[in-house]
N, C-alpha and C positions, 0 to 999 in steps of 0.2 A: 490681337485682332478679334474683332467680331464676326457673326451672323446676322445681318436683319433681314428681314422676310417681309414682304406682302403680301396678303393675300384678297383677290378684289371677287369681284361677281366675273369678270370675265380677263381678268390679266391678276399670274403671279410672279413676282419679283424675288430674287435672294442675290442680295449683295453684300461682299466683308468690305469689313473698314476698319477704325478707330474710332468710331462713336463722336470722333472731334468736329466734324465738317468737312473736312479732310475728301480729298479725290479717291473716292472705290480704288480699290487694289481689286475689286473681281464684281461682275455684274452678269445674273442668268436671268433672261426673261423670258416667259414660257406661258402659254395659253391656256384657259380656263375652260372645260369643257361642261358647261350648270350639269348634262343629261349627266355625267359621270359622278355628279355628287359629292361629298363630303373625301369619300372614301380614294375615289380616283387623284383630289388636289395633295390629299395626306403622300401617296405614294407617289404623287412628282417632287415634293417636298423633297421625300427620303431620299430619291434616286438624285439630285440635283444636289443636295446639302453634302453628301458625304465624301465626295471628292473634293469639296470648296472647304470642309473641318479639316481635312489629311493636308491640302497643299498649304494653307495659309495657319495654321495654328489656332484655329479659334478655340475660343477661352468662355463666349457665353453666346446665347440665343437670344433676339429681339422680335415682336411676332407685332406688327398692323394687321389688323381682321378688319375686313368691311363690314362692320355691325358692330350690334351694343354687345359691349362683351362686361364681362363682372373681374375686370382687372386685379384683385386684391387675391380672388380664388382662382386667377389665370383660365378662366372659363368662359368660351363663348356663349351668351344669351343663346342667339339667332342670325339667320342670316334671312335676308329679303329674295338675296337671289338665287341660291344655291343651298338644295336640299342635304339633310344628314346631318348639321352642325348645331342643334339642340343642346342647347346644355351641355357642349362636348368641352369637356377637358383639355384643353390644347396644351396649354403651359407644360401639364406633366406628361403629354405623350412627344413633344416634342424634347424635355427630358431622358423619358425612359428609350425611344425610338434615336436621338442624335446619343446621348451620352453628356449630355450638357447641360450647366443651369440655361433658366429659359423665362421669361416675363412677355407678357401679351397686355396689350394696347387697340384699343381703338384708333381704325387708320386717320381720322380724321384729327384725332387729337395728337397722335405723332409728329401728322404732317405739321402742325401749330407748333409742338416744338421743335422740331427741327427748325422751322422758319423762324422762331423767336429766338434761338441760339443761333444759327449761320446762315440764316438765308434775310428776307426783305426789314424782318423784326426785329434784328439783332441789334439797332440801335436803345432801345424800348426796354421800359422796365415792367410797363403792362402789354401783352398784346395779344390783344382777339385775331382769332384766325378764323377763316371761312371756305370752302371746300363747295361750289357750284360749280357740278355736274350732273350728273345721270339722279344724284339728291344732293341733297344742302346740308352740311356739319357745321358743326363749331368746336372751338377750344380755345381754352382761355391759360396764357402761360405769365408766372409773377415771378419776378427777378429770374428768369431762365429755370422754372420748376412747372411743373403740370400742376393745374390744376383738376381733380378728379370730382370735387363735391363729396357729402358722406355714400354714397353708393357706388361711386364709381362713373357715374353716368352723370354727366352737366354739360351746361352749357349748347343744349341741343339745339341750336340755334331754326335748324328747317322745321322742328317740330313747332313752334310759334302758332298760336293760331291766330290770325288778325280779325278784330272786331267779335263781341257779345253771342254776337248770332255765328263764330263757328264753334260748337258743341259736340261735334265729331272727332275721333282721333283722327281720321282721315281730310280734314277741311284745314292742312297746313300751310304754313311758306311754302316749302318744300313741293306742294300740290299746285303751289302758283307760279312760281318764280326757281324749279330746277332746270334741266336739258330737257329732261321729258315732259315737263310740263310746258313749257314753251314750245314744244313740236306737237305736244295733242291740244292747245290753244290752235295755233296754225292751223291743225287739220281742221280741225271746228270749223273755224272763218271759213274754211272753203266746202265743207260740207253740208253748214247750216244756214240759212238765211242771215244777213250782217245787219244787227241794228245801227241805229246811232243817233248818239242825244240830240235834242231837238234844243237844247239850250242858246248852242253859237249862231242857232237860223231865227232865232225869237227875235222882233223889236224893241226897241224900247218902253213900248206900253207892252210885251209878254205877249200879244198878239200874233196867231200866224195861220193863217185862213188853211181848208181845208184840202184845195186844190195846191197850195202853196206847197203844202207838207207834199203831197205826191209828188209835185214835180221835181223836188228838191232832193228826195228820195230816188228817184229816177235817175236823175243827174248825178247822184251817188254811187247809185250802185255800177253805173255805165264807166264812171272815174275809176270804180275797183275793179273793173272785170278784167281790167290787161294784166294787174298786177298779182290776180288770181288763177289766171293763162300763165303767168310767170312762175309761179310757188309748184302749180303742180307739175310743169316743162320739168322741175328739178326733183323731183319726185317720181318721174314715168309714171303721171296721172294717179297715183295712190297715195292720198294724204295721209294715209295710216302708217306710209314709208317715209316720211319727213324727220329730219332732224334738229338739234335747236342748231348745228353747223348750218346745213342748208337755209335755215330762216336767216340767221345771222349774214350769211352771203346775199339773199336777197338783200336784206336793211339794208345793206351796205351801197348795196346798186342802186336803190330808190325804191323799193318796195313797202308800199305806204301801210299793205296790211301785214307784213313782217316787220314792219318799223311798228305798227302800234301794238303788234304783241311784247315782240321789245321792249316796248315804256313800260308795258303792266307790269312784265314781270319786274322790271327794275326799281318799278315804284314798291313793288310789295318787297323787295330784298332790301331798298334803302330802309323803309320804314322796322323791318325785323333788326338792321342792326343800328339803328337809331335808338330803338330797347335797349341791346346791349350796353352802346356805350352811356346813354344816360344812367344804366343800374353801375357800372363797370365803371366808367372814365378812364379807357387805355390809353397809353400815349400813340400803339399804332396798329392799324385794323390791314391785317394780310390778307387780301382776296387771293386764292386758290381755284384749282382745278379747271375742268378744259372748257366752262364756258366764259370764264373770266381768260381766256385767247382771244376772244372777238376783238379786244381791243379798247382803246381810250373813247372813243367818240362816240362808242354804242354803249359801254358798261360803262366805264368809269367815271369819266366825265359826270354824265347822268346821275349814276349813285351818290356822288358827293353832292350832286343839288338836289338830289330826294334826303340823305340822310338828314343833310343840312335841314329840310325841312322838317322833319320829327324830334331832332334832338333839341333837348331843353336850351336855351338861348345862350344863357351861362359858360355851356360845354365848344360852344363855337370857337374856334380855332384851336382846341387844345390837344387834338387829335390829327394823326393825319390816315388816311386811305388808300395803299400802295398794292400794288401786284406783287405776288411769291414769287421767287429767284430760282428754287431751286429744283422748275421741270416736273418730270416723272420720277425722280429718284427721292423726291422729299419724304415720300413713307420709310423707305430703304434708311433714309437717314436717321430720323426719327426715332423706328426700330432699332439702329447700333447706337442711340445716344440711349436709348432702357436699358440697353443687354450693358452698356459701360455702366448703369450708373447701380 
């Protein structure tokens, strides 16, 4: 038996198994406290791990860290959410601290293998995974092996930046089209005045007088204000309290300005992994994490006729675009297919 371990910004996971796909033999899931730091998640670790090595015989350690981590030196880079994790050594404290071999992974590229070996992918001999939630991963798994790149770090799919003019680390997918960007989109529309193109009101000679444009703008904004009385009812009037869940419930209802945050971010996700598979050509693209929940008619659907629109013409039907099988335990898995292998 194994140990795998997640660990997130606000949820940790340590489940045994056999690295196979196989049903857990044991699962602890336990709460992330950021204010407690590095040091507070290391000592839920220990206290949880040690009675789950004594009853089930574990033989090695598998570690998902939510961040870029330097796999080859079992060391974590950084963490975005949770302070202390600099350049920390995890691999060998999780060694010296359990008494066990121990290998560390980025959570998002676990979760790619585990889905490319037992969950949505397993058909597949290429397959890109993707991870949209609270941010956007990638991993890219070949014949049921990770791929790492020469540093350890690849395939960062949210990191993308779309178009010449982003020149920022900070101007990425991930800034467009994660959970959180979809709910500070949302708050936006209801915080700031809403434009809107004037292209679909133009005539046919591009003509559109000046009185015209007001009133049609009028008649617009008066069309958004119930569905803007809507977004914040679910919010208790704080848009800064928004989620991409709650947007997505609205779209769902008919809410025309959470339906068209929706498209943005959808079109910027389809076209980030219309990149991939034109560089890549997988046989199959595993959508992940908890905002690919929304469902077929708002994600999915959608992304197959954005991606379709960015990939090269060629690449048309040779791939297909399905949802992850295997819930919240896909890190869990992931992590006991390292620690097996």
């Amino acid at each position: 038996m194994y140990l795998g371990i997640e660990i997130g910004g606000t949820k940790l996971q340590l489940g045994v198994g056999t690295g196979r796909g196989d049903p857990l033999a044991a699962l602890e899931r336990l709460d992330v406290e950021p204010d407690d730091g590095a040091r507070g998640i290391l000592g839920k670790i220990r206290r949880a791990a040690d009675p789950l090595i004594q009853r089930h015989d574990v033989r090695a350690v598998g570690i998902g860290f939510g961040g870029p981590v330097d796999a080859t030196e079992g060391r974590v880079i950084t963490s975005h959410q949770v302070d202390g994790w600099e350049r920390f050594s995890l691999a060998a404290w999780c060694q010296k601290t359990l008494g066990l071999p121990a290998r560390l992974g980025n959570d998002s590229d676990l979760a790619g293998l585990a889905e490319a070996r037992f969950g949505a992918g397993r058909a597949g001999r290429i397959v890109f995974y993707s991870n949209i939630g609270s941010g956007i991963g990638g991993a890219l798994v070949l014949n049921g092996e990770l791929y790492a790149g020469s540093s350890g770090v690849a395939c960062e799919l949210g990191h993308l930046r779309p178009g010449l003019q982003s020149d920022r680390p900070d101007q990425t997918v991930e800034s467009l089209a994660s959970g959180w960007a979809i709910a500070a989109a949302a708050g936006a529309r209801l915080a700031d005045p809403i434009s809107h193109p004037l292209e679909p009101w133009l005539d046919k000679g591009g003509r559109l007088g000046a009185e015209s444009v007001r009133q049609r703008l009028i008649e617009q904004e008066e069309s958004d204000q119930p569905h803007a009385v809507d977004l914040l009812s679910r919010c208790d009037g704080r848009p800064g309290q928004l989620t991409a869940k709650m947007v997505a419930q609205a779209a769902l209802t008919g809410n025309t300005i959470a339906a068209d945050v929706f498209r943005h971010a959808v079109q910027v996700l389809g076209w980030a992994l219309a990149q991939m598979i034109n560089l890549l050509s997988p046989d199959v693209v595993v959508i992940g994490g908890g905002v690919s929940l929304v469902g077929e008619s708002l994600l999915l659907a959608p992304l197959r006729e954005e991606v379709r629109r960015y990939t090269f013409p060629p690449l048309d039907g040779t791939y297909q675009i399905v949802l992850a099988e295997l819930g919240e335990e896909v890190v869990v898995h992931g992590a006991l297919a390292l620690a097996a292998s």
